[in-house]
TORKOL-4160 file (C-alpha; in steps of 0.2 Angstrom, whole numbers, padded with zeros to 4 digits, m for minus):
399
<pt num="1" X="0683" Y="0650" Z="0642"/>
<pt num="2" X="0676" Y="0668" Z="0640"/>
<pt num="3" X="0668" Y="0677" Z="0652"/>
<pt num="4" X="0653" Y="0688" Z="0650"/>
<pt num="5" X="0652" Y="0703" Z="0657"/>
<pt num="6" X="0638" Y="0711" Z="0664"/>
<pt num="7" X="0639" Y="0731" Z="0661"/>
<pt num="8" X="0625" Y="0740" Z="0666"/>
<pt num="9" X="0621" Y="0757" Z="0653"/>
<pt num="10" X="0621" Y="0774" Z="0657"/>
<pt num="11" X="0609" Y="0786" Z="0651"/>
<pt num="12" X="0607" Y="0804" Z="0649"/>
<pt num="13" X="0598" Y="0811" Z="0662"/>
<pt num="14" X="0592" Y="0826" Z="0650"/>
<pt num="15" X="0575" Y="0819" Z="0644"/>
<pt num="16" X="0570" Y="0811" Z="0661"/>
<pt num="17" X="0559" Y="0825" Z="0664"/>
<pt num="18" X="0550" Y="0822" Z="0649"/>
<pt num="19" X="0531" Y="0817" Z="0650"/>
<pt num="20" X="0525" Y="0802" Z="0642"/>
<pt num="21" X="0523" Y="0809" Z="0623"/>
<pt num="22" X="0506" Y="0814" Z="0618"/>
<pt num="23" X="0501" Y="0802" Z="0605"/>
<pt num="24" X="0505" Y="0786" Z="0616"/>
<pt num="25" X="0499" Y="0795" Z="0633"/>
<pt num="26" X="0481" Y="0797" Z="0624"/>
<pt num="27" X="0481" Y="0780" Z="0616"/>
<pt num="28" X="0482" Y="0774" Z="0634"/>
<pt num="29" X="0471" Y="0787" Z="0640"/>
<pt num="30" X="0458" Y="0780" Z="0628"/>
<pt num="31" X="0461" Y="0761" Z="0627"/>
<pt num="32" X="0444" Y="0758" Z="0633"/>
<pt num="33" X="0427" Y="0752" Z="0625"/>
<pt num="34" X="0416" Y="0766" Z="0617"/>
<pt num="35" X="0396" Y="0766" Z="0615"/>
<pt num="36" X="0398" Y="0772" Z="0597"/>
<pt num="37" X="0394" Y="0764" Z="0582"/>
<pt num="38" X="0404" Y="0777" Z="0573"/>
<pt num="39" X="0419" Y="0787" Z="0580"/>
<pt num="40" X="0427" Y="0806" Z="0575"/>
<pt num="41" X="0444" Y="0808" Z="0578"/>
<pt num="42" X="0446" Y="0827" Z="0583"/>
<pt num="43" X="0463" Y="0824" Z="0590"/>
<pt num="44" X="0478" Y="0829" Z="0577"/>
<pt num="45" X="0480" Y="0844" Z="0569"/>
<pt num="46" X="0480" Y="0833" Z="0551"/>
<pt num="47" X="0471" Y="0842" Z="0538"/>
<pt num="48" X="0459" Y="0835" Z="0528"/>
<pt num="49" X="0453" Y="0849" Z="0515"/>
<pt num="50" X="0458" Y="0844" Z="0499"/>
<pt num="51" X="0478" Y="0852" Z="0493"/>
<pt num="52" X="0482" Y="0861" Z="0476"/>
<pt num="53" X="0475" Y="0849" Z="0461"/>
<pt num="54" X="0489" Y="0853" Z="0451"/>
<pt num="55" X="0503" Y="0844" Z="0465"/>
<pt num="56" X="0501" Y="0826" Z="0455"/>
<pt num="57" X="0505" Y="0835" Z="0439"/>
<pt num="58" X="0522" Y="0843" Z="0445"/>
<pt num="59" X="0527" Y="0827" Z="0454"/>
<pt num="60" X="0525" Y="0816" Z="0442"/>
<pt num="61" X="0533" Y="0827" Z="0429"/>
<pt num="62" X="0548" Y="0827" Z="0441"/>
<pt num="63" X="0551" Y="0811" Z="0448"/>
<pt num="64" X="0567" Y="0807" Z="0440"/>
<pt num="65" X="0576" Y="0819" Z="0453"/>
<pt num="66" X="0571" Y="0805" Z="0467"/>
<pt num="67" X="0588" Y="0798" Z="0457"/>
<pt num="68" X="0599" Y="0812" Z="0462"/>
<pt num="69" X="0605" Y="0820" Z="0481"/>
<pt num="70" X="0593" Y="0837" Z="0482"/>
<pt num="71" X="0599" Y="0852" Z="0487"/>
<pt num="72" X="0604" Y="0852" Z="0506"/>
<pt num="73" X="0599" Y="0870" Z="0507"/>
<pt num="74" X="0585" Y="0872" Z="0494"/>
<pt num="75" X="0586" Y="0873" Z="0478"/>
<pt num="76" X="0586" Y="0890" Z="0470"/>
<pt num="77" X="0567" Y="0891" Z="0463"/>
<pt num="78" X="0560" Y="0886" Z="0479"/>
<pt num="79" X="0569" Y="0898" Z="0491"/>
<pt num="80" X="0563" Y="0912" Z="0479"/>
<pt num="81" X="0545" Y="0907" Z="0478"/>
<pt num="82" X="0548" Y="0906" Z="0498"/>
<pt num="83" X="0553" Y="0925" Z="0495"/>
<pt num="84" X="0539" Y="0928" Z="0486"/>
<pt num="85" X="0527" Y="0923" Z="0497"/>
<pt num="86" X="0536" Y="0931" Z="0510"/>
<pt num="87" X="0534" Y="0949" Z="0499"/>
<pt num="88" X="0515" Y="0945" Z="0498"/>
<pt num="89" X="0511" Y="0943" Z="0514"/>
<pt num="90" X="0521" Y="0951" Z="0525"/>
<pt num="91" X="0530" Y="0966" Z="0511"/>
<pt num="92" X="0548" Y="0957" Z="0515"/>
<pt num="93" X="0562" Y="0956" Z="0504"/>
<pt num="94" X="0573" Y="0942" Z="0510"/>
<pt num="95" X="0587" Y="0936" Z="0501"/>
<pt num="96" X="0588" Y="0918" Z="0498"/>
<pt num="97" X="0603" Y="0917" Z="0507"/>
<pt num="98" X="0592" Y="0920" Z="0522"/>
<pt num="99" X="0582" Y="0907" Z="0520"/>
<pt num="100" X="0584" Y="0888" Z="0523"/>
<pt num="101" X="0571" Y="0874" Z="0518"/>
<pt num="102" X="0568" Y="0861" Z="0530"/>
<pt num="103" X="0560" Y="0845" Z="0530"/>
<pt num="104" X="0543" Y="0850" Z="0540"/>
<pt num="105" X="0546" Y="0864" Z="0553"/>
<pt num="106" X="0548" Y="0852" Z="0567"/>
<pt num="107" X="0565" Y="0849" Z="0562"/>
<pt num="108" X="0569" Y="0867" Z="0559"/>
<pt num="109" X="0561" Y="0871" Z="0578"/>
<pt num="110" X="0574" Y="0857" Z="0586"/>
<pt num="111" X="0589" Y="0861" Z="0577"/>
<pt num="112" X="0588" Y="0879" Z="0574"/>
<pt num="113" X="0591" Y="0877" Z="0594"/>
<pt num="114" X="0606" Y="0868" Z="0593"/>
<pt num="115" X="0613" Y="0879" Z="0579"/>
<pt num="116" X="0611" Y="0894" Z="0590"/>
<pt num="117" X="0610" Y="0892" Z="0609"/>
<pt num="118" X="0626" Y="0896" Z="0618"/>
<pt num="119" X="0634" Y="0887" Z="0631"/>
<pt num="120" X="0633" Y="0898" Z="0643"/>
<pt num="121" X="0625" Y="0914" Z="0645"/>
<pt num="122" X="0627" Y="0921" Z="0662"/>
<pt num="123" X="0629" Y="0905" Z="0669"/>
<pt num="124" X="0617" Y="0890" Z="0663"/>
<pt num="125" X="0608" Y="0898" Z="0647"/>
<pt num="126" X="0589" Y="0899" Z="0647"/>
<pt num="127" X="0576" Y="0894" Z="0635"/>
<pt num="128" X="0560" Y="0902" Z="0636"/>
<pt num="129" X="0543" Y="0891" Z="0630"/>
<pt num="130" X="0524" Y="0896" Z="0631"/>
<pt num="131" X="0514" Y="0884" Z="0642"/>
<pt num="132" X="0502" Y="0875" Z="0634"/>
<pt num="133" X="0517" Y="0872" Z="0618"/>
<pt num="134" X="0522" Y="0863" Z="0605"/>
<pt num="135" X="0532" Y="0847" Z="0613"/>
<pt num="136" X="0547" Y="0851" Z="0602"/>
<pt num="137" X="0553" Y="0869" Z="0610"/>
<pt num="138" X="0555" Y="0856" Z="0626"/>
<pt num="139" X="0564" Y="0844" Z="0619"/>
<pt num="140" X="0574" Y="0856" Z="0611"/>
<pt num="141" X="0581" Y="0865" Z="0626"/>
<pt num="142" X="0584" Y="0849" Z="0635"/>
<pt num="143" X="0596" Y="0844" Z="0621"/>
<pt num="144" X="0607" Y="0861" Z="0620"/>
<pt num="145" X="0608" Y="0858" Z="0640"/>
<pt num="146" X="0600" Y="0874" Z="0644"/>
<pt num="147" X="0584" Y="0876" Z="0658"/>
<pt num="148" X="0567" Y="0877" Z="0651"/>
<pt num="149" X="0555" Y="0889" Z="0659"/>
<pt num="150" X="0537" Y="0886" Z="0656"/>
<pt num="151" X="0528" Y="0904" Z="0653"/>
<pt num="152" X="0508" Y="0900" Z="0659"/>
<pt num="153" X="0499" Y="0909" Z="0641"/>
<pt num="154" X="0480" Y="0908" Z="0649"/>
<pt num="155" X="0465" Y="0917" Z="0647"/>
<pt num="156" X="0473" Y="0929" Z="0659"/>
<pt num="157" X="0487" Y="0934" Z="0648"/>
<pt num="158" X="0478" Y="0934" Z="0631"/>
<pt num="159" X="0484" Y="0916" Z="0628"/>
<pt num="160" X="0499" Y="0924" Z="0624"/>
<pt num="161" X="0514" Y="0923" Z="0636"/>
<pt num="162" X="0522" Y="0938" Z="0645"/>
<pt num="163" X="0538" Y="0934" Z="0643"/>
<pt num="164" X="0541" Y="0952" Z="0653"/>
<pt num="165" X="0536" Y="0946" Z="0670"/>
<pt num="166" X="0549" Y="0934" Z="0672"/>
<pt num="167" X="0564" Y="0941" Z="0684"/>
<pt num="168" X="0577" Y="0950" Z="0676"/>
<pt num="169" X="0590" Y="0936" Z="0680"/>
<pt num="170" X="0579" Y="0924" Z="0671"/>
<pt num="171" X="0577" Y="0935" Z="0656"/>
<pt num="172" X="0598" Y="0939" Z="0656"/>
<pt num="173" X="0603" Y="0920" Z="0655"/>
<pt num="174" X="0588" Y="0920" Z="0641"/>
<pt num="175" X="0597" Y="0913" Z="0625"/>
<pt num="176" X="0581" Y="0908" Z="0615"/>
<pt num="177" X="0560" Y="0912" Z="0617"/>
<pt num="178" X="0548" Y="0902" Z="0606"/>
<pt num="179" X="0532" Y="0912" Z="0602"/>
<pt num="180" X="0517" Y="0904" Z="0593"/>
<pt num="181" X="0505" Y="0916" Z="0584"/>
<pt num="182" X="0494" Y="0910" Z="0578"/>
<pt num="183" X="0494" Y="0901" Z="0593"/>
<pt num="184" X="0492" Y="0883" Z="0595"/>
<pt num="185" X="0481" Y="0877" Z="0603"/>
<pt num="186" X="0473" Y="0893" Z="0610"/>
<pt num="187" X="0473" Y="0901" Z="0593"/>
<pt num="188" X="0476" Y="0919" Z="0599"/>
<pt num="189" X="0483" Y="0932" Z="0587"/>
<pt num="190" X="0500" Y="0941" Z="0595"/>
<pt num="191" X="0497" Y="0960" Z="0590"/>
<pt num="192" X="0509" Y="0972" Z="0581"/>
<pt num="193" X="0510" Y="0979" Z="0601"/>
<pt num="194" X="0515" Y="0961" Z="0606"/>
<pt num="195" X="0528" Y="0957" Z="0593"/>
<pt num="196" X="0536" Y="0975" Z="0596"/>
<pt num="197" X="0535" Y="0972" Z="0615"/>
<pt num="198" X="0543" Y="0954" Z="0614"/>
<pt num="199" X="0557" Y="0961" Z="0601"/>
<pt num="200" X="0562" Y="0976" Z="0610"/>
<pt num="201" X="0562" Y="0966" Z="0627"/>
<pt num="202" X="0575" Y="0954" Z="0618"/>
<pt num="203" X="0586" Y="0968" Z="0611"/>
<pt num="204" X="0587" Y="0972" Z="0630"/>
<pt num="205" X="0592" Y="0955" Z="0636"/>
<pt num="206" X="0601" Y="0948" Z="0622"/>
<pt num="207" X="0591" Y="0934" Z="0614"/>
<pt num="208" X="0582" Y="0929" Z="0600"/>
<pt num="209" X="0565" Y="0927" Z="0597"/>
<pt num="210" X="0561" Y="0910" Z="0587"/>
<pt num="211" X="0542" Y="0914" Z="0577"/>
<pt num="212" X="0535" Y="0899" Z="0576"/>
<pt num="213" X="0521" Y="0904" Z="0564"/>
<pt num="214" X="0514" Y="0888" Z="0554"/>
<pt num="215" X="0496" Y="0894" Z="0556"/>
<pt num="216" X="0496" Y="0909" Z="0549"/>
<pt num="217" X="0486" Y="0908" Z="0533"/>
<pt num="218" X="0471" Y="0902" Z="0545"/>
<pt num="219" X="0463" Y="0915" Z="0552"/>
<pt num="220" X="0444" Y="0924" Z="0554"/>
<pt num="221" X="0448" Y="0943" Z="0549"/>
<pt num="222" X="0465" Y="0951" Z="0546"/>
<pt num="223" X="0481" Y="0944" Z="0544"/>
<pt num="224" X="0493" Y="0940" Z="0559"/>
<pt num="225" X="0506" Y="0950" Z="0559"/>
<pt num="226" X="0522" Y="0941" Z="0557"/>
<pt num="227" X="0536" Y="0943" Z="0568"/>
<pt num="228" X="0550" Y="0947" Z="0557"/>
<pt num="229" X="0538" Y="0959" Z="0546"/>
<pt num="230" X="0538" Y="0970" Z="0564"/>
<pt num="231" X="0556" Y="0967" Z="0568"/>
<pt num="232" X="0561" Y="0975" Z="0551"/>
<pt num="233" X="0548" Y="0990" Z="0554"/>
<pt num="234" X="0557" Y="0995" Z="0569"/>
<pt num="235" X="0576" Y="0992" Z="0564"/>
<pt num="236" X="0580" Y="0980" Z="0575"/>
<pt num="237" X="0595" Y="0969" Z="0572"/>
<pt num="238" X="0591" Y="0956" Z="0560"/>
<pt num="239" X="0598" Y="0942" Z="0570"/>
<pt num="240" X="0586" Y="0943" Z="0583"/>
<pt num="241" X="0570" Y="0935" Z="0575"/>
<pt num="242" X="0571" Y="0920" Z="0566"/>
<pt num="243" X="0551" Y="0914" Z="0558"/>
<pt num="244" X="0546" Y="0897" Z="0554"/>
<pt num="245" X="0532" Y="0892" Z="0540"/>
<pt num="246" X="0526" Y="0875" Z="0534"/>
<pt num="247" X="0514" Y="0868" Z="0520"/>
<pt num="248" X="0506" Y="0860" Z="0531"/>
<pt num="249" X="0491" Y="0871" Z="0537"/>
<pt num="250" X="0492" Y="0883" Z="0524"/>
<pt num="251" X="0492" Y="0871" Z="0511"/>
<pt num="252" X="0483" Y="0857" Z="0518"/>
<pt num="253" X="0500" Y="0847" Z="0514"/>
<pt num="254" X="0507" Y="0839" Z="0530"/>
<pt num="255" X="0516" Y="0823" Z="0523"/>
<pt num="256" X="0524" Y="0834" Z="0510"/>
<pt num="257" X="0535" Y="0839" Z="0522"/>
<pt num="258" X="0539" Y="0857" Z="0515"/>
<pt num="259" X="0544" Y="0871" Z="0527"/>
<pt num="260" X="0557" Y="0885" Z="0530"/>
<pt num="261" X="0565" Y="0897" Z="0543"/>
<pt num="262" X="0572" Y="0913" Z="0537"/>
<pt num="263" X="0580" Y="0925" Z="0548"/>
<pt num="264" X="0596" Y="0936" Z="0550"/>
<pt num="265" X="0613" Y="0929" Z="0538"/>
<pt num="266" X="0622" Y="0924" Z="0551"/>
<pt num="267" X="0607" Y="0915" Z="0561"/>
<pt num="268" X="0605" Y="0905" Z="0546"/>
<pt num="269" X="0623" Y="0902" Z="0540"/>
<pt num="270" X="0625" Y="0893" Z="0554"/>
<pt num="271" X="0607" Y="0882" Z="0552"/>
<pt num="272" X="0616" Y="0879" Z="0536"/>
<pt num="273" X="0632" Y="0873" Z="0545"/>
<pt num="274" X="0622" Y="0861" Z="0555"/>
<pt num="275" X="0612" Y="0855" Z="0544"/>
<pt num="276" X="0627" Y="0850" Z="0531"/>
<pt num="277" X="0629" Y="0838" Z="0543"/>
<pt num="278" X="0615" Y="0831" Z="0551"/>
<pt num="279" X="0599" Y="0838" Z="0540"/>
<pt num="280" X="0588" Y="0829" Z="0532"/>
<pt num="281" X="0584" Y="0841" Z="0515"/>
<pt num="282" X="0568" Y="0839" Z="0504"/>
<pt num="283" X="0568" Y="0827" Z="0489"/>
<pt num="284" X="0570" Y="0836" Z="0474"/>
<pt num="285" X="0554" Y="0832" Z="0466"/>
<pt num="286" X="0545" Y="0838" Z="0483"/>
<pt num="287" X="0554" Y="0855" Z="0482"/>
<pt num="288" X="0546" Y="0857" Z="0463"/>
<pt num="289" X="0528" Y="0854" Z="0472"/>
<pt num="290" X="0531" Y="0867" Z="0485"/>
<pt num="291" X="0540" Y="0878" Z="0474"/>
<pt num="292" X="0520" Y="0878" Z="0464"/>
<pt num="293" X="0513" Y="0880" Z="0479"/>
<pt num="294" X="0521" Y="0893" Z="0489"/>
<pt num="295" X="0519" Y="0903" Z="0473"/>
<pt num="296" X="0499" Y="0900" Z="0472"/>
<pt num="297" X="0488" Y="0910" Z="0482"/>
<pt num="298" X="0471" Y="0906" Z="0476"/>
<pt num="299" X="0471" Y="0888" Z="0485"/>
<pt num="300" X="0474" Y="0895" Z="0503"/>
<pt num="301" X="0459" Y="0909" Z="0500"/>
<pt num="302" X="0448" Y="0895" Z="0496"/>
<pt num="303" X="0455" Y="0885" Z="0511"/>
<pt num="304" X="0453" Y="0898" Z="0524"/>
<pt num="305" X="0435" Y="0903" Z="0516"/>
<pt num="306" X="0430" Y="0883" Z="0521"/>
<pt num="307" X="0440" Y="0887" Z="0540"/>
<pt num="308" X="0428" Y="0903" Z="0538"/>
<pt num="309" X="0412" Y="0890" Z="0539"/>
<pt num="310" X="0419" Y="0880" Z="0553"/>
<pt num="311" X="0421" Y="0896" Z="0565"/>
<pt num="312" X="0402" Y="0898" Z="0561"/>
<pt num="313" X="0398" Y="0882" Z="0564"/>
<pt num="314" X="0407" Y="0880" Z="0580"/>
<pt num="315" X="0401" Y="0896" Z="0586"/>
<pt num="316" X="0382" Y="0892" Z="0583"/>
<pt num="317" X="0385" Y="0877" Z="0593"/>
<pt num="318" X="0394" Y="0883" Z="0608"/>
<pt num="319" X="0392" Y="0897" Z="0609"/>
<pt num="320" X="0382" Y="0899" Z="0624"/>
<pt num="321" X="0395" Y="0889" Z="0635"/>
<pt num="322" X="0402" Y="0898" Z="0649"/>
<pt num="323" X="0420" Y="0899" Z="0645"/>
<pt num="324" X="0422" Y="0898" Z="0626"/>
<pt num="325" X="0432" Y="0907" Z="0616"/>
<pt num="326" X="0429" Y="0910" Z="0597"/>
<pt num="327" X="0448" Y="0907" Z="0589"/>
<pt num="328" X="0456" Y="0920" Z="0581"/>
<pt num="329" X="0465" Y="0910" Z="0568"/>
<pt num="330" X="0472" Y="0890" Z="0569"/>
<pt num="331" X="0460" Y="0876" Z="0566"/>
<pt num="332" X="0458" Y="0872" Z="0587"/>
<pt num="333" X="0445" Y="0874" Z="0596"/>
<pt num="334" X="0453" Y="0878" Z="0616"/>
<pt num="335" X="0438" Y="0871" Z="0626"/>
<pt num="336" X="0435" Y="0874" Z="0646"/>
<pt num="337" X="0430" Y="0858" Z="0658"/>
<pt num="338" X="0433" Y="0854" Z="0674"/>
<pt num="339" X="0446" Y="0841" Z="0670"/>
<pt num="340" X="0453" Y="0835" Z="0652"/>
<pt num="341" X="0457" Y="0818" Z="0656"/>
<pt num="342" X="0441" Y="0815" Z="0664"/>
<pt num="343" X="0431" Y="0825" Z="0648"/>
<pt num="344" X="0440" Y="0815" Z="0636"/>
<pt num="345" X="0436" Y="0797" Z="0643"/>
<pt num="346" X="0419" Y="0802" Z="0644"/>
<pt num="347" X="0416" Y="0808" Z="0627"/>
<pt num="348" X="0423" Y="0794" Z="0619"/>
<pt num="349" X="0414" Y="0779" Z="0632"/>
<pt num="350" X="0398" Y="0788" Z="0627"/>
<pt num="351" X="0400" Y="0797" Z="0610"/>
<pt num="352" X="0415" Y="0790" Z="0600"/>
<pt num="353" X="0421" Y="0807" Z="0599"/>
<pt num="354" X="0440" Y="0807" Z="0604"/>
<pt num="355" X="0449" Y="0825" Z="0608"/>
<pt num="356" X="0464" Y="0828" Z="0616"/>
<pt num="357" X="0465" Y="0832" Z="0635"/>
<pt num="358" X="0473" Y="0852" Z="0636"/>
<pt num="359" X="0488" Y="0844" Z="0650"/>
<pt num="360" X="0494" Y="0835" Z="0637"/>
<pt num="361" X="0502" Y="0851" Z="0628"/>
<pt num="362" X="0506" Y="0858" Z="0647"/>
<pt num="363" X="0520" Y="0856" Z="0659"/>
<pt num="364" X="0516" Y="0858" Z="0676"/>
<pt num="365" X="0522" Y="0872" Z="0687"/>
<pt num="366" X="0520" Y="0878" Z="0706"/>
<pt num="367" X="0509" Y="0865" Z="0706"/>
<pt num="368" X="0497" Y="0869" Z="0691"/>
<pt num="369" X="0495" Y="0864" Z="0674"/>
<pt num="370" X="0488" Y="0878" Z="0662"/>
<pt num="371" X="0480" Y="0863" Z="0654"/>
<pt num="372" X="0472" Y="0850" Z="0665"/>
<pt num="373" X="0455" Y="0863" Z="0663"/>
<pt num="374" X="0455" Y="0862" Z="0645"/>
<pt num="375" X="0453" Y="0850" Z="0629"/>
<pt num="376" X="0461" Y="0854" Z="0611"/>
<pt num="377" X="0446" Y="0849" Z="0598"/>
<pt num="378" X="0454" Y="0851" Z="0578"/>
<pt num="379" X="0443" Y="0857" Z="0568"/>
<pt num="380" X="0449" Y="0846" Z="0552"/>
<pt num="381" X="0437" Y="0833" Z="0547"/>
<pt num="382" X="0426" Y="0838" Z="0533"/>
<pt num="383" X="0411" Y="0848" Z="0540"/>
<pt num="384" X="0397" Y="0839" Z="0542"/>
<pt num="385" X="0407" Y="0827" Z="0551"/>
<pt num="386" X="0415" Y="0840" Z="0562"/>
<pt num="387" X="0397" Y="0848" Z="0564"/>
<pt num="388" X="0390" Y="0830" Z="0570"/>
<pt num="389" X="0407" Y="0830" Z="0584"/>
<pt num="390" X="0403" Y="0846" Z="0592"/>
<pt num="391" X="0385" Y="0842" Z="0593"/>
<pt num="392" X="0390" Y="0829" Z="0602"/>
<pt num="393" X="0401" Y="0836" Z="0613"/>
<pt num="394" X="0391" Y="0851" Z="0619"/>
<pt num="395" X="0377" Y="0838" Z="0623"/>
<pt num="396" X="0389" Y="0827" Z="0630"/>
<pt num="397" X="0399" Y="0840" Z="0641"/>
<pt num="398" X="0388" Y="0856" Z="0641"/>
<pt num="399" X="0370" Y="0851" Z="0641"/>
């Protein structure tokens, strides 16, 4: 006779402190009846202006490479046409041994951690995240064992965190920042001044800067600077920034999957250790799509002149409510309201509209959530549909 054993499993503790994750938490949030005869979704940062015509083309001329392993790395045309782009915009010269293509920058945000976070740094390294952020950098320090400290970026700080108030004992176990800029969701613009700031700060310390900058071709007026354009204007030691890009926004391609990080040789030789082992590389015909398209420009000019349209719009609309702030770039609209929870239930019993409550992208801290005041609104859907949405929300929250 056999007996059964009754084992009880362990866990990590790691993730315990996780919140719910954001796509289920507002499902919940929002599982109740709505007035509505129609609903807008203004939750996901899911573009829907139309991509580059010529994508079909190039992947149905090359879909016999869906018979072959692709490059784990990138293939050759592809990292160069990421070095062009990288010329263009920001006057670089990268070599494609500096840069690594990764399967939607997500991935590249997580793993470029655990490439590159030390065991220890003084003690218990420290990984540095903007709060509101993007759920990933959590996630991300959790699994390299290091402490995650939330930085508040509010109206107070430009929307920006200032990563130089934090004690210098904090700022000597620092291993890794994330910075977002464009940011998301606020989208505020880090300066030149900002970047140079942040960068000198890290030479100090000892860490390394990770650019997260997949909105960066959406912007009002000029340019964002980009991270790694200042750190190679002021000499600073090409390991200490490492930049990430995607298709996504720029190119209005989110399920292709395409992005990159390129940074210092010896930062990314060791992404390309990891990822030999536990990547996931692009598809061979999907690398000749975004090898096209990182190398067309004419597509994202007419994609940032319809995001042009939508600031206009949104700015006619709301912009008598106290507390709003026109974007500088990104596709988000940052709106002020007594509570975010409470705005979004509201909205979409009575108006179909559904956004997503701002303490959803924040941790709290000291007993505050940088969030809980706020609600992110994307400014994707076609424009007379997003129109119709923040009519109905300014007469539904503001009026």
């Amino acid at each position: 006779m056999i007996r059964r054993i009754e084992a009880v499993m362990v866990f990590p503790e790691r993730f315990s402190d996780l919140p719910a994750a954001t796509w289920p938490r507002l499902r919940a949030l929002l599982d109740v009846p709505t007035k509505a005869s129609e609903t807008i979704n203004m939750t996901i940062g899911e573009p829907r202006h139309a991509f580059p015509a010529f994508v079909g083309d190039i992947l149905a001329e090359n879909l016999a490479g869906f018979g072959n392993y692709p490059d784990n790395n990138g293939q050759e045309p592809l990292l160069t046409a990421i070095g062009g782009f990288l010329n263009r915009r920001y006057g670089l010269d990268v070599p494609n041994a500096q840069i690594l293509t990764l399967n939607g920058t997500r991935e590249g945000l997580y793993n470029a951690a655990m490439a590159l976070c030390p065991e220890e740094k003084n003690s218990k390294p420290v990984i540095l995240t903007p709060n509101p952020f993007y759920p990933v950098y959590a996630v991300a320090a959790l699994s390299v064992a290091a402490e995650p400290v939330f930085v508040p970026a509010t109206e107070a700080t430009g929307h920006l965190p200032d990563y130089h108030a934090l004690p210098a004992d904090v700022l000597d176990r620092t291993a890794i920042a994330y910075a977002c800029s464009p940011a998301n969701p606020q989208g505020a613009v880090a300066s030149k001044d900002y970047w140079r700031d942040l960068i000198a700060l890290a030479e100090k310390h000892d860490f390394i800067i990770f650019a997260d900058e997949c909105y960066s071709e959406i912007y009002r007026k000029t340019p964002p600077p980009g991270a790694l354009q200042v750190a190679t204007e002021m000499g600073a030691d090409p390991e200490r920034v490492m930049i990430f890009h995607s298709l996504s926004k720029r190119s209005n391609l989110p399920g292709l999957r395409s992005g990159f990080c390129a940074g210092g040789p010896q930062s990314i030789a060791r992404m390309r250790q990891l990822r030999a082992f536990a990547g996931t590389p692009l598809p061979a015909p999907l690398q000749a799509v975004a090898t096209a398209v990182w190398d067309d420009e004419a597509h994202v000019v007419e994609n940032r002149a319809l995001y042009h349209r939508k600031y206009e719009i949104a700015d006619d609309i709301l912009g008598h409510v106290a507390g709003y702030k026109s974007p500088e770039a990104g596709f988000f609209l940052w709106l002020p309201v007594a509570d975010g929870e409470t705005a979004a239930v509201k909205l979409w019993q009575d108006t179909g509209v559904r956004v997503l409550p701002g303490a959803y992208l924040s941790k709290e801290t000291d007993g505050h959530s940088p969030g809980k005041n706020y609600i992110r609104v994307a400014m994707v859907a076609p424009t007379q549909e997003m129109q119709r949405g923040l009519t109905l929300i300014r007469d539904c929250l503001y009026d």
